[in-house]
N, C-alpha and C positions, 0 to 999 in steps of 0.2 A: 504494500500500500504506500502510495507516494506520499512525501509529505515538503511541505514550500516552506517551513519554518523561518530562509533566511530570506530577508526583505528589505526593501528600503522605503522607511516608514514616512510618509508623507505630513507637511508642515503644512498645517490649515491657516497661516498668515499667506502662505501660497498660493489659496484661490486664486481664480480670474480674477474673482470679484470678492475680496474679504471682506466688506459689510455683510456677506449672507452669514456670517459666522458673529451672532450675539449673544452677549453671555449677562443677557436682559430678559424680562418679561417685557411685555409689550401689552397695554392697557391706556383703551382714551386715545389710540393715536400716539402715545408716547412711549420710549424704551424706558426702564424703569426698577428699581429692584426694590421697590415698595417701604413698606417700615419695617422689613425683618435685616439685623446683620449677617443672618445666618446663610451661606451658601451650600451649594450640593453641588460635589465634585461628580463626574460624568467620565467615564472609565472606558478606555479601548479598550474589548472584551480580549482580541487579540495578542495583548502582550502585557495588560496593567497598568499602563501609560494611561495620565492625565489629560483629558481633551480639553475640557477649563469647565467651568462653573456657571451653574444658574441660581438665582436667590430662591429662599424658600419663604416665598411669598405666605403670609398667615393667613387665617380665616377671617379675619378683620380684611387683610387686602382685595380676598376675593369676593368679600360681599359688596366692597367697592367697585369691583368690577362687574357684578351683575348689576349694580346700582347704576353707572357709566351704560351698559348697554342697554339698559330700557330705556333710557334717555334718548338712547340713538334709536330705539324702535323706531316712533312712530314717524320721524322723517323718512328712514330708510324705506316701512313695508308704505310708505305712501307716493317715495319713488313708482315713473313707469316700468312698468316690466322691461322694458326695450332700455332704458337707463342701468338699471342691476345686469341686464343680461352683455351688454356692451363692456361694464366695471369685471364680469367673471370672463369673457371673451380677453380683455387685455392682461388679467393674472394669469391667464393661461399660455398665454402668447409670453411672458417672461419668465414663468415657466418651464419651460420648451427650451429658450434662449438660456437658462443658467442650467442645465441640465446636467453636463460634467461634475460643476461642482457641487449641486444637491446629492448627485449618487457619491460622491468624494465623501463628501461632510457624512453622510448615513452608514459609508465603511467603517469611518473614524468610532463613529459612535454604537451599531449596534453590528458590525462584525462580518454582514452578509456578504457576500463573492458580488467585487465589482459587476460584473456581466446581470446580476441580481440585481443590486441595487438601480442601476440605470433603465431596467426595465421593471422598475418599480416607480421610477420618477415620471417613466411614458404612462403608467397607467394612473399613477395619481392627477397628473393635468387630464387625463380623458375624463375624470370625472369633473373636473373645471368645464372644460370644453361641453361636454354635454350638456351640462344642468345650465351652461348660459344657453343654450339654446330651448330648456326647459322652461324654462321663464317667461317665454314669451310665448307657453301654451297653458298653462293654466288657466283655461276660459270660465266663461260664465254659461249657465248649463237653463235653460227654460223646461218647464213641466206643464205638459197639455193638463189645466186645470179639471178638477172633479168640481170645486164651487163656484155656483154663476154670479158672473162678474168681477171676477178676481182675477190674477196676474200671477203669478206663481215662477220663481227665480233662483238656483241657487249659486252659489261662489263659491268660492277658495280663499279665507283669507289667512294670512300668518297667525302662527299660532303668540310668537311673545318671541322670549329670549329662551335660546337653545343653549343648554350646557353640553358641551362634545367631552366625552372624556376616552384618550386615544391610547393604546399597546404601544409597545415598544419594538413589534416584530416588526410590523408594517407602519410608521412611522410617518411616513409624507402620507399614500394613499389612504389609511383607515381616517385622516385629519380630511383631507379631501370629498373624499366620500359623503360624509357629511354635514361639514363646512361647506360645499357648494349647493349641496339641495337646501340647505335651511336658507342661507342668502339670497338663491334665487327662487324662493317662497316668498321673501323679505322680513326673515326673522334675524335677529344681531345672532351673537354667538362670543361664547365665553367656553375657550377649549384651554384642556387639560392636559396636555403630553405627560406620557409615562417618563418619570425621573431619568430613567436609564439611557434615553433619547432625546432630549426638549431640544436639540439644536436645527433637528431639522423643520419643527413645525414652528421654530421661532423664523428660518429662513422664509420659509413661505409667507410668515406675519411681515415680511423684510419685502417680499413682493408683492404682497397685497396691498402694502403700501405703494406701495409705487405704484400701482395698477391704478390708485386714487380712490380705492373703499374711504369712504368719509371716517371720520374720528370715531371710537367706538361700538361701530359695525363688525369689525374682527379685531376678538381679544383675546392673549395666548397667557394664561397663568401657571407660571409654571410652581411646584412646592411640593411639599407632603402628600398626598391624595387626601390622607385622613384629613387634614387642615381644610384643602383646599374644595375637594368633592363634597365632604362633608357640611361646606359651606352654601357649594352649589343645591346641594338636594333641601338645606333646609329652607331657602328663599322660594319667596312665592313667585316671586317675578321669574325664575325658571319654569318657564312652562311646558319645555318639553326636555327630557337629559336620554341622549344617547350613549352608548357605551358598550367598547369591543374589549374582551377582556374573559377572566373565566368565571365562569356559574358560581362558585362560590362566593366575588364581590359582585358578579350580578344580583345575587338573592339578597347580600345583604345594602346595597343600592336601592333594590325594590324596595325592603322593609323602609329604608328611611325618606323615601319619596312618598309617601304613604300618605302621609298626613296634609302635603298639600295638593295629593293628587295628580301626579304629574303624568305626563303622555311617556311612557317607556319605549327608546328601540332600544333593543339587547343584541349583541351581538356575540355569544358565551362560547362555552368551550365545545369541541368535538370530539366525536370518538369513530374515524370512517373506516368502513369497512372495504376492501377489495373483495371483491368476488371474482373467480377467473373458471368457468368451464371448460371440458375439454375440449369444446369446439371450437376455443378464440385460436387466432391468429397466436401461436407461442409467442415467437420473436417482440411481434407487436405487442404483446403485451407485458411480455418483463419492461421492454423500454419504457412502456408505460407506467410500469410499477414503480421503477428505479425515482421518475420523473413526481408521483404522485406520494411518494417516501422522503425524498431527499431536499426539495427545494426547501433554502433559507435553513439550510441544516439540522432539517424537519422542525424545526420551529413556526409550523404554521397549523392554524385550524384545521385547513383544509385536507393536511399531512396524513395521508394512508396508516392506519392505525396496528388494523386486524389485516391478515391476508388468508383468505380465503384459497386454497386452489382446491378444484374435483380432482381427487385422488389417480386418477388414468394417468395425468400429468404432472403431474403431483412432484416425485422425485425432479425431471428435467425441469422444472419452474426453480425449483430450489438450488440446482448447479447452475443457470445460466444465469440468474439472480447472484447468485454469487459470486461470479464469476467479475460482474460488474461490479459488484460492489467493491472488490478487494481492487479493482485496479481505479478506485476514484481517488485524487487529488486533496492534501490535506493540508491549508495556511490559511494565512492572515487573507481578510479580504480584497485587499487589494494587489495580490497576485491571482485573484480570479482566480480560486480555487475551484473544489466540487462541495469541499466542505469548509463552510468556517467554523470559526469561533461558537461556543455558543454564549447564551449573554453573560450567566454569573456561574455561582459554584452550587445554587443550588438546581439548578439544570443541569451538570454534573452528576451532581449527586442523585438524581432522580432516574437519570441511564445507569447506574451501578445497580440502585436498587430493584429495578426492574430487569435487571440483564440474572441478577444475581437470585431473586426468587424466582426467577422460570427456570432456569437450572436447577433449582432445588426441588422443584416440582416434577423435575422430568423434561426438561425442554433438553434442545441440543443446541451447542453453538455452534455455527458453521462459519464464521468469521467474524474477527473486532472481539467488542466487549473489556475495552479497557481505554481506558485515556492516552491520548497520543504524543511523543514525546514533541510534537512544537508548540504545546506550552499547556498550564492545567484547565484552560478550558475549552480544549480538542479533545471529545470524545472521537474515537474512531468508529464508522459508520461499521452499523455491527448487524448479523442475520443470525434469528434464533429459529429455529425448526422445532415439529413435532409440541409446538408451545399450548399446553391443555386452557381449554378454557376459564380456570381458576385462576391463573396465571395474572399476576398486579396487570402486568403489557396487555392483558387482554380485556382487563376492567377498568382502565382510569387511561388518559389522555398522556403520551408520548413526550411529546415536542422535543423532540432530538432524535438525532439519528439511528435508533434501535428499530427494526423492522422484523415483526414478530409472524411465521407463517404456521399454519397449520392448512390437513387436510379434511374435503369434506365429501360427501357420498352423495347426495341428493336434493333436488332443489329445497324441498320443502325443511329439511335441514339447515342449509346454510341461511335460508330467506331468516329462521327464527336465530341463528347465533348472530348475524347481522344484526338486527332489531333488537337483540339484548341491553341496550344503552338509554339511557335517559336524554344522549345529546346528539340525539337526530342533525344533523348537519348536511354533510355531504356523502354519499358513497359513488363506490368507483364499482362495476358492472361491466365482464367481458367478458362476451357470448357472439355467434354469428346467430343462434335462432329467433330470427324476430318476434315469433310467440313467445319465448320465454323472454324476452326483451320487454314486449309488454305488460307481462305475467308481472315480474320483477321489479319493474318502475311503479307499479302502478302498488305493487304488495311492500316494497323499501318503505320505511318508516323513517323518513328523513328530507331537508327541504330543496336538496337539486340532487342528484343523480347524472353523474359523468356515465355515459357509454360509449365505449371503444374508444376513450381519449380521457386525456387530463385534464389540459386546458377548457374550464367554460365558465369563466368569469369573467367580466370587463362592466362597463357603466350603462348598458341597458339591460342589465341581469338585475333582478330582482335578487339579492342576496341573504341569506337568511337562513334560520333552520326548524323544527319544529320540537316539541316536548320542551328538557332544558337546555335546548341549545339557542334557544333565544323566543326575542320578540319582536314583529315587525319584520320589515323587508329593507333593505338602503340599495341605493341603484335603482336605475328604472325611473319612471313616469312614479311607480309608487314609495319611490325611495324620498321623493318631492313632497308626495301628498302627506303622510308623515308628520312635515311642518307648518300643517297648512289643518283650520278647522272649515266643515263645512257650515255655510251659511246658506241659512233658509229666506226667504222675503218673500209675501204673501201682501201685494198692496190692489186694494181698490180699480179697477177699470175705468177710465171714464165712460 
C-alpha cells in the first residue's frame, strides 16, 4: 500500500488571493471576533500543524447576530426576486473565479485529497448557481374558488431568519446548500461552521461580500456549538435551523427547538447498504464499490457502510475489492492522494474499535486494519470479510475507511438486513434485472437509492433521508420551499 507521507506543505499567506483566509467571524457586514478573548486553534489533520484561529464567539455574540439578521429580514425578503437572484448569480461567479484557492484552504483545514476538494468547491457554487435561478420561480399559485364571489390566492413567503448549522466533512457545499435556498427564498441567515473547518465558510462570507449581499443578510458565527447553536435554537427570531450533522445532536437540536417551535431540516447520520447480485456487471461494480467506500476517506454520509454481495460471487467480489484496495495511495491532501487524513483521533479511534470487535466476533481481515505510518491520523483503508451481523461495523455508522463485507443468499434476505437501521439515507443496488430493480427501490427503506452507479447527487436532487436519518429534503425546487411559509389570501371579488 503506497503511502505520500513526504510533502511540501503549503503556506496559506500564499493564496492568489489571501483575504479568502480570515481568522474572523463575520456578523453585520463586519469581520469581527466579538467580546470573547478566547480563540480556537484549527488543526491540519495531516501533520498537527496550526492553520490559525477563529474566536469563540459567546452566546451573548450570537444572539447578536440573530438580532442583526432580523433587522436585515425585512429589506432583504422584500427585495425582487430578480435583485437576490442576480446578488447569488455574482457569489457564484466569484466563486468559480477563487476556486484553487477555496479547494487549497479546505486541504489545509479538513484533510481531503486535492482532486476532492476542488470538486467539492464545483459542487458547492452549483448550488449558488441554481437557487439564483430558483428565485425567480417561486410564483404565486391561484385556486378555482368553491365560494361565490371570492378570489382565492396562494404564495411563498420567507419564513424569518434561518440558523444553518454546517459539518466539517463537506465544509463549502453542506454551507451552500443551504445558505443559497434560504437567500433566495429571502430569509437572512446566521450559519454555524463546525470548529474543525470555519475557514472555508468564512471564505465564502469573504465572497459574499463582495458579490454585495447587503449588511446582515449573510452571517458566519463561528465558537463552541454549545454556546453558539444553543443560542440559535433558543431565539424566537430563528424560525427555521437546519442542520447536517449526526442523529445524536440532531435529536438533541430537536428537543431544544421545541419550545419555540421551529421549522427543522435535518440532515443526520447514515448507515448505507451495498447490495451486489450475481447478475451485476462484477468489474463494474467493485469500481463502484471502491468509489461508494472510499470518497473523503469514507468520511461521508453517503459512504457504503454494509456490503452486501449474493454469495455465487461472493469470494471474487472480495479478491478484486481487495485487490484495489491494497494498491490505493496514502498522504497529506495535497498530494492528491486516495486516502487522507482523517479529521481527529477520535475517528481513529472509532476504525480500531470497529476493525477490532469484528474480529473478535468472527470477521476476517483481508487487508489494512491498523494506522498508517504517515502520521497518527492515516488509518489504512482496510476490508473485513465474512463480518456477522452483530458486528459494531454493521450497526453504527463508519466514517472512515473500514469496508465491512458479508454474504447473502436471497432477495428477501438481504432487502430485510439492509432495512435493519434506523438511518435510512442512501443505499447502493447492483443488479441487471429490472424487476428486481423495481422490486428493491420500491421495498429499500431509505430516501434515494443509487443503481448501477454512485454518483447521484448534485442541486436538483432533493437530498435527504427517511426514519433517523433526517428531516426534510435540501436541493431541488423543495430544498427552497423549506424557507418559505405558504400563504393563503381569500379576498372579496368585485
Amino acid at each position: 500500500m503506497a503511502s505520500l507521507a513526504i510533502f511540501q506543505k503549503a503556506d496559506l499567506s500564499m493564496l492568489s488571493d489571501p483575504r479568502l483566509f480570515r481568522e474572523f467571524a463575520y456578523v453585520g457586514g463586519a469581520w469581527t471576533r466579538g467580546s470573547s478573548q478566547r480563540l480556537i486553534d484549527v488543526i491540519d489533520p495531516a501533520d498537527g500543524s496550526r492553520v490559525g484561529a477563529v474566536p469563540a464567539l459567546t452566546a451573548s455574540d450570537a444572539e447578536s447576530a440573530v438580532h442583526i439578521a432580523h433587522q436585515a429580514f425585512r429589506p432583504w425578503s422584500e427585495e425582487s426576486p430578480l435583485t437576490r437572484s442576480r446578488l447569488l448569480r455574482r457569489w457564484y461567479e466569484l466563486i468559480i473565479a477563487a476556486r484553487d484557492d477555496l479547494a487549497r484552504l479546505m486541504v489545509q483545514e479538513q484533510g481531503k485529497p486535492l482532486s476532492e476538494a476542488l470538486g467539492e468547491i464545483d459542487y458547492a457554487a452549483s448550488f449558488v448557481e441554481f437557487f439564483a435561478e430558483e428565485a425567480k420561480r417561486l410564483n404565486v399559485e391561484s385556486i378555482t374558488s368553491h365560494l361565490p364571489g371570492a378570489e382565492m390566492q396562494l404564495s411563498r413567503q420567507p419564513v424569518g431568519v434561518a440558523g444553518l448549522v454546517t459539518p466539517w466533512n463537506f465544509p463549502s457545499a453542506m454551507l451552500t446548500r443551504k445558505a443559497a435556498a434560504a437567500l433566495a427564498a429571502g430569509c437572512t441567515v446566521v450559519a454555524h461552521p463546525s470548529s474543525e473547518t470555519p475557514f472555508s465558510a468564512l471564505a465564502l462570507a469573504e465572497l459574499a461580500e463582495r458579490a454585495g449581499l447587503p449588511a446582515g443578510v449573510f452571517n458566519v458565527v463561528t465558537g463552541d456549538a454549545t454556546e453558539v447553536v444553543g443560542a440559535m435554537t433558543a431565539a424566537p427570531e430563528v424560525r427555521i435551523l437546519s442542520f447536517t450533522g449526526s442523529t445524536e445532536i440532531g435529536r438533541l437540536l430537536y428537543a431544544q427547538s421545541a419550545p419555540t417551535i421551529k421549522r427543522l431540516v435535518m440532515e443526520l447520520g447514515g448507515h448505507a447498504p451495498f447490495v451486489a447480485f450475481a447478475d451485476c456487471d462484477l468489474e463494474r461494480t467493485v469500481e463502484h464499490a471502491i468509489a461508494a467506500k472510499f470518497a473523503t476517506s469514507g468520511q461521508d454520509c453517503l459512504a457504503a457502510n454494509r456490503f452486501y454481495i449474493e454469495r455465487p460471487i461472493y469470494q471474487r467480489f472480495v479478491e478484486a475489492f481487495a485487490e484495489r484496495v491494497r494498491a490505493m495511495r496514502i498522504g497529506p491532501g495535497l498530494s492528491d492522494p486516495d486516502i487522507g487524513p482523517l479529521i481527529n483521533e477520535r475517528a481513529i479511534e472509532k476504525q480500531r474499535q470497529q476493525v477490532e470487535d469484528a474480529l473478535a466476533r468472527g470477521a476476517r481481515l483481508v487487508c489494512g486494519g491498523k494506522v498508517n505510518p504517515a502520521g497518527p491520523l492515516f488509518f489504512d483503508p482496510t476490508v473485513l470479510a465474512e463480518v456477522p451481523d452483530d458486528a459494531l461495523v454493521f450497526r453504527e455508522e463508519t466514517f472512515g475507511p473500514v469496508a465491512a463485507l458479508a454474504a447473502f443468499d436471497d432477495e428477501e434476505e438481504v432487502t430485510a438486513r439492509a432495512n435493519s437501521t434506523e438511518t435510512g439515507l442512501v443505499a447502493y443496488l447492483h443488479t441487471n434485472d429490472d424487476t428486481r430493480i423495481a422490486r428493491m427501490t420500491r421495498r429499500l427503506e431509505f430516501g434515494m437509492v443509487a443503481v448501477n452507479r454512485t454518483k447521484i447527487t448534485g442541486a436538483p436532487v432533493p437530498f435527504g433521508g427517511v426514519k433517523q436519518a433526517g428531516l426534510g429534503r435540501e436541493g431541488s425546487r423543495h430544498g427552497i420551499e423549506a424557507y418559505t411559509d405558504l400563504k393563503y389570501v381569500c379576498r372579496q371579488s368585485a
